[in-house]
N, C-alpha and C positions, 0 to 999 in steps of 0.2 A: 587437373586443368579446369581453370572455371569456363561456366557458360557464355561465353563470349556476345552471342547474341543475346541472350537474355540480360547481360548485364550492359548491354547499350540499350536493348527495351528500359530498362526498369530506368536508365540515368534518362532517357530520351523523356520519359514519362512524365518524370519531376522538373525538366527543364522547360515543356512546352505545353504551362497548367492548364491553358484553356480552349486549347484545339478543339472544335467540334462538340462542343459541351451543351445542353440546355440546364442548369442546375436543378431548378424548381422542379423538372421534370423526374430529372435521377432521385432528387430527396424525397417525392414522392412518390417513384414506384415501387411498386410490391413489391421483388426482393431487398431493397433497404430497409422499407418500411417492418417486414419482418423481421429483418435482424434486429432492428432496433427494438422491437417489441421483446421479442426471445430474450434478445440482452438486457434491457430493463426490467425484464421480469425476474431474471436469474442474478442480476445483481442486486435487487431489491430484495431477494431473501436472505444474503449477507446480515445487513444491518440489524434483518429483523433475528435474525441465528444472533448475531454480536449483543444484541440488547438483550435477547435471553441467555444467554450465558451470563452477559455481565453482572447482571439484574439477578440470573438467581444464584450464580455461584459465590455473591460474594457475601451475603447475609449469613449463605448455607453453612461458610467456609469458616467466618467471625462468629458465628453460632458455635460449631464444633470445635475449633482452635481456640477463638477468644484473638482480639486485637491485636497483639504482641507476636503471637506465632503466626497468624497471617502476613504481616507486616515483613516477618523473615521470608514465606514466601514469596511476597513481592520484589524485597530486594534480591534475594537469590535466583530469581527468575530473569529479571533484569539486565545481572550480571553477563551470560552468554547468552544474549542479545546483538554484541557485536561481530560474532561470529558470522550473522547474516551477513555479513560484508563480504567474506568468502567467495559467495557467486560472483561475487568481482561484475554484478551488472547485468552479465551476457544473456540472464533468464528475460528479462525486461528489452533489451537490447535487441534480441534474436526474436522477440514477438513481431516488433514494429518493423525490423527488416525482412521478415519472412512473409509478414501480410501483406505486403510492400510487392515483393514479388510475386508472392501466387498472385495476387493484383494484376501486374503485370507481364502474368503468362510466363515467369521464372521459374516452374517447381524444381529445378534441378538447383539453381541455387539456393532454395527454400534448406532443402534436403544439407546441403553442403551446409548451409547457417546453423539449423537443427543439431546434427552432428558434431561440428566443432563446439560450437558450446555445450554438450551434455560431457563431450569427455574433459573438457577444459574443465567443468565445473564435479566433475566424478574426483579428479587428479589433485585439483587443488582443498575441495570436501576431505579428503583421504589422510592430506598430510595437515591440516587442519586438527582435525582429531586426534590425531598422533601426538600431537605438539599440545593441544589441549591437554591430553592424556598423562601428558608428562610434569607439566606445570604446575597444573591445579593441585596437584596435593601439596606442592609447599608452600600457598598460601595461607597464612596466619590471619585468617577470616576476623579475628578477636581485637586488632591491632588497630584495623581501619575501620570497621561497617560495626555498628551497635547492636549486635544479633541477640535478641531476647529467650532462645528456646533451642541454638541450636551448638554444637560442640562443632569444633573446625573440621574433624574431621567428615561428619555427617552436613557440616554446610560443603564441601570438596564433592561429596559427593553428589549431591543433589543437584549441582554447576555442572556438572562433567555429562549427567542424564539431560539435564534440560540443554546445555551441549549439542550431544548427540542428536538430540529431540531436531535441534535446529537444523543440523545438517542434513536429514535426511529429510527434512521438508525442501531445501532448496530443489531436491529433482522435482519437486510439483512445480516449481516455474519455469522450466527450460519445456516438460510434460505440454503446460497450458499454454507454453506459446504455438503448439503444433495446433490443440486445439482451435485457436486463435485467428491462424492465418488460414484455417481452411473452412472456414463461415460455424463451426461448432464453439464456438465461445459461451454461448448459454449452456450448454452442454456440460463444459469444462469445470464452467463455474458452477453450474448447481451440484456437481461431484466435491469440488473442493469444501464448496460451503456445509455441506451436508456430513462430511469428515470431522470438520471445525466440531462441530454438533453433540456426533458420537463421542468422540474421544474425549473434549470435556464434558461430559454424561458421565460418561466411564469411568474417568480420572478421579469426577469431583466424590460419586459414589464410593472407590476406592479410600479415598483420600478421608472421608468423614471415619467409615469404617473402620480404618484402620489407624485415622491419626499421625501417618505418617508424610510427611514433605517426600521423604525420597519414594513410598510405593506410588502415591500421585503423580511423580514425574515420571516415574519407570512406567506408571501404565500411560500416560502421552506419548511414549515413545514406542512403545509397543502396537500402539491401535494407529501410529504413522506411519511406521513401517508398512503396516500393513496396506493400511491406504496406499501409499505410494507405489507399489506392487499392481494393486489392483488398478489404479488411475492411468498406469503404463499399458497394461492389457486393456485398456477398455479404450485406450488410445489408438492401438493396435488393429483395434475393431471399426473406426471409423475413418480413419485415416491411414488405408493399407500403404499406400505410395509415400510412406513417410515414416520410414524404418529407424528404428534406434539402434544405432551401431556406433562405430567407428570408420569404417572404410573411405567414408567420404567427409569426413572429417578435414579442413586444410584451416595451416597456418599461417596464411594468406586472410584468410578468410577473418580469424582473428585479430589478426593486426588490423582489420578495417573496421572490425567494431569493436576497438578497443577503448573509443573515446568515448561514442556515445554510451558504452558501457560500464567505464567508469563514472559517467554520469550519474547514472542509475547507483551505481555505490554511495554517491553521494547522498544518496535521498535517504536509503535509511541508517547512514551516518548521522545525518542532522537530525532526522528523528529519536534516533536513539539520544543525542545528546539533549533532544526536547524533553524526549520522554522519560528515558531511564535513567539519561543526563540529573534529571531534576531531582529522579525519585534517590538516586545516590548523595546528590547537594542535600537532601532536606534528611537525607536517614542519617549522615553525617553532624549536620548542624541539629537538628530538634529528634531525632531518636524513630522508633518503626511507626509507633504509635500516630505520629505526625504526617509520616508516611503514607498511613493508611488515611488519615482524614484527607490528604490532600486528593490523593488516589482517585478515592470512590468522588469527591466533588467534578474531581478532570469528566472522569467516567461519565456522570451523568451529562457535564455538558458536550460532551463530545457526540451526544446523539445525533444533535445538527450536524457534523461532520459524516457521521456515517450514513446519514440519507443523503451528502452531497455525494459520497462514492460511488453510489448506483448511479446518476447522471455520468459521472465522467470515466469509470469504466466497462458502460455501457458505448458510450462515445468513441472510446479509446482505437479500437479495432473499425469502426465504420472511418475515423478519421484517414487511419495508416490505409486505408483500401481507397480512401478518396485521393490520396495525394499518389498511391501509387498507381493509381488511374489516369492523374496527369488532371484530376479536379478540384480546382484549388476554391473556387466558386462554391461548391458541397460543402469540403470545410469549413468556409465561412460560413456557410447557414447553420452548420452543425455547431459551431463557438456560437452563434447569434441565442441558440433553441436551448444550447445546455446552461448558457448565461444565466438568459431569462428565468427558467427553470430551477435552476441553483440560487439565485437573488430572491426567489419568493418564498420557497422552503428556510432558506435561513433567517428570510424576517419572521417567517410565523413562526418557525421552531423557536428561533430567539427567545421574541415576545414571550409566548408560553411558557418557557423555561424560567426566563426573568419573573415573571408574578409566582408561579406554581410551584417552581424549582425547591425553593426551600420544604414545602409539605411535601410534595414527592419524596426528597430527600430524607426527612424524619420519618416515612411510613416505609422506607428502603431498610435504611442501615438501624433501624429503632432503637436511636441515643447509644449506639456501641460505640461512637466518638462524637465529639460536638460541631457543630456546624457555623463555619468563617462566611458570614453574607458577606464580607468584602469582596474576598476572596475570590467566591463564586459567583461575583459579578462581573468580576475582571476575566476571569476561565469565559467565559459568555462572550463578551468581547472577542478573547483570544479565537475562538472556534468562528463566529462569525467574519473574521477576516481571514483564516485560515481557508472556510470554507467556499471564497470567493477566486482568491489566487487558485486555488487548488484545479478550477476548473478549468481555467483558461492555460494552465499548464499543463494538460491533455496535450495539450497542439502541439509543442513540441517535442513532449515525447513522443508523441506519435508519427515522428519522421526521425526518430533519433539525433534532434539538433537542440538538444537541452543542457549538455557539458555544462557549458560555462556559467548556466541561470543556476544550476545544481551546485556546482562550486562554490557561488556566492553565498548561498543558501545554507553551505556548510558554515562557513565565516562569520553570518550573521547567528546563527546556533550557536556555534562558538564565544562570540561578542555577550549572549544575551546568559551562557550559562556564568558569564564569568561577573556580571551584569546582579544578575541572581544570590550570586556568592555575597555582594554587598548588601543586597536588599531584604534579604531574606534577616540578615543579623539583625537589621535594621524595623523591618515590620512585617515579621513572618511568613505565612504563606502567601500573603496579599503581593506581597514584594517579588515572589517567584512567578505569578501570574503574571504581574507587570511586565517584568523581565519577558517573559513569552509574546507578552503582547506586540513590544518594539518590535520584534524580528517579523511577527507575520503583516503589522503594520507596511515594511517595508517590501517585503516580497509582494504587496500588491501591486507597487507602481513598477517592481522589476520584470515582474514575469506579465502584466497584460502589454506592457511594452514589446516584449518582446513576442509573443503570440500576434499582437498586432502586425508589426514588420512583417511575420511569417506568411500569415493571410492577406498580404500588400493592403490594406484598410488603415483608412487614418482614425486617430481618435474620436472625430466628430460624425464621421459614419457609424462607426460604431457603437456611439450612443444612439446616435439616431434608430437605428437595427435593432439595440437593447429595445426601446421605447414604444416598440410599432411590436403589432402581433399579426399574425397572416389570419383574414379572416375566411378562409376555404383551404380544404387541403384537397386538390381533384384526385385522382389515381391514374397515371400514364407511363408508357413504355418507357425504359431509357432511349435516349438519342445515342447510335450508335457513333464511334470516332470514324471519321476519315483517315 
């Protein structure tokens, strides 16, 4: 049976946003102001974990391997990528609903959300594999993909690990959403980030050592596993009132977040057809080699992108606790703060990248493939409007009302690899950049549109908001509701 009063609290909450509210007050008291800090701090070592990895494992890896066998590992990596689609959402889904309630004084629905998504995504993980398991080896790897180094049989197998790999990372997001809704989200994340870390350490060491694709993946899998064990127990420990089981588990429960949590499907659906989508189009059309130049130029421009992720999942959990608070005024100052913050890092990172970009670039990859300045002007671009959308789409994931912007999102993905397919015949990587760009171009006017509606603010306020900086921040109590 659900929580009958809790789940009038929590709908009561999002229906009447401004009861009793002072905003300025709430966004400035200590405990936001803490969480915000804890969460910016622990999201912010993300990027900096992602640029060292990316930064040193892939000189380390084209040193050891050489161009062509690297190139196999990208595309073979790539491949069960879609697998992520599995969690079917609920990890993401059951974050923003669960914050939502402990918010609003629901832990027993929290508990019910928690539950049904870990076995939902245990069950479907399960037969996923199975069916992986079965498939993958009669793929004729030689027929479609230009594989430089590797026999079909030992590319089957190196899919099936990095497979496996995938699926047992999904129970870190259903894990982080416990974290999440009970104010340990810095906590959660600096565990996760810190795993990323290890295991490519471990992996890439292996991987030199031994020269092999498949021991490199089998030790990712190995050192996740492990993680994922220990990220449950140490969940365990901070968050007793929020058991991992099954008993309270309902199928009720599922069916209600099965939209916003196909939503979430969608995200890294379109991504994968950005990302993996492309890296397949171009290993197909121009061979690994091309692959790999494209790769490492995404790479370095995507650093702008991963310094706009510490803003907005940082943001992400103060959002879902603002609205399920019943404060919709927060939210807005919180879109106004992360805006602002996200529009100034990506003109500076930009900028710099634009001039620097190319020597950075030859003092990285040292001429192990040659360098497209078209290219990597256009990738610039792409990242810089990527990284504007990206933040204002916080907002509605963080109420689980993003389906339909997700949807589109898939379509335009869709439109732009097919987009690609022409462009790319036509003026090489330059032409695949382009192609990325149309789609995040348009995701800017669809998703602040829609974040706006969410936050009842017209466009003109909202520049206006953009424009203006708060010159005091004082420190005071929240205003309790009526």
């Amino acid at each position: 049976m659900h929580n009958l009063q809790g789940e009038d609290s929590h709908q009561a909450a999002l229906a009447n946003p401004q009861r009793g509210w002072n905003p300025g007050n709430w966004f400035r008291s200590t405990p936001v102001r803490e969480r915000l800090f804890r969460g910016l701090g622990a999201t912010a070592l993300s990027p900096v974990v992602t640029a060292v990895i990316q930064l040193g494992t892939v000189p380390l890896l084209l040193h050891a391997w050489g161009a062509a066998r690297y190139g196999d590992w990208l595309i073979l990596s790539a491949i069960p990528s879609y697998l992520s689609l599995t969690d079917l959402g609920f990890g993401d889904a059951s974050a923003s609903d669960m914050t939502m309630r402990v918010a609003a004084g629901d832990r027993k629905g929290a508990i019910e959300t928690f539950q049904s998504s870990w076995v939902l995504l245990s069950v479907v993980s399960l037969f996923a594999g199975l069916l992986a398991a079965t498939v993958v080896w009669r793929v004729h790897w030689h027929h479609w993909i230009k594989l430089a180094s590797l026999s079909d049989f030992q590319a089957s197998a190196v899919v099936l690990v990095f497979g496996a790999y995938l699926l047992v990372s999904q129970q870190c997001g259903v894990f982080e959403s416990g974290f999440r809704c009970d104010g340990n989200f810095a906590t959660g994340t600096v565990f996760a980030t810190l795993l990323r870390l290890i295991e490519t350490a471990i992996a890439t060491v292996v991987g030199i050592l031994t020269g092999s694709l498949l021991w490199a993946a089998a030790t990712y899998l190995i050192c996740r596993t492990t993680g994922v064990i220990t990220y449950g127990l140490l969940l365990r420990r901070k968050s007793p009132w929020l058991p991992i089981g099954f008993s309270n588990a309902r199928l009720s429960r599922i069916k209600e977040l099965a939209a916003p949590a196909f939503g979430f499907v969608a995200l890294p659906l379109a991504n994968a057809i950005s990302i993996q989508g492309f890296t397949l189009l171009i290993a197909t059309l121009l061979g690994s080699v091309a692959v790999t130049q494209f790769s490492t130029m995404r790479t370095l421009t995507r650093v702008n992108f991963q310094l706009m992720t510490v803003i907005g999942w940082a943001m992400w959990p103060e959002l879902s606790r603002a609205f399920g608070e019943g404060n919709v005024s927060l939210a807005r100052t919180l879109h106004h703060r992360a805006y602002q913050a996200g529009l100034a890092l990506s003109i500076l990172t930009g900028s710099a990248l634009w001039y620097f970009g190319p020597a950075l670039y030859h003092m990285w990859i040292r001429n192990a493939v040659t360098f497209d300045a078209s290219c990597f002007h256009i990738l610039l671009l792409v990242t810089f409007a990527n990284s504007l959308w990206f933040t204002s789409s916080v907002v509605p994931m963080s109420t689980n009302a993003h389906h339909r912007l997700t949807s589109i999102f898939v379509a335009l993905s869709l439109l732009s690899l097919g987009l690609g397919w022409t462009l790319v015949r036509q003026h090489g990587l330059s032409g695949a950049a382009f192609a990325l760009l149309v789609t995040d171009l348009s995701m800017n006017y669809l998703v602040l549109r829609t974040s706006l509606r969410q936050l009842q603010e017209k466009l003109g306020e909202f520049i206006r908001a953009i424009l203006s900086f708060p010159l005091s921040v004082p420190v005071a109590e929240p205003v309790e509701r009526s």
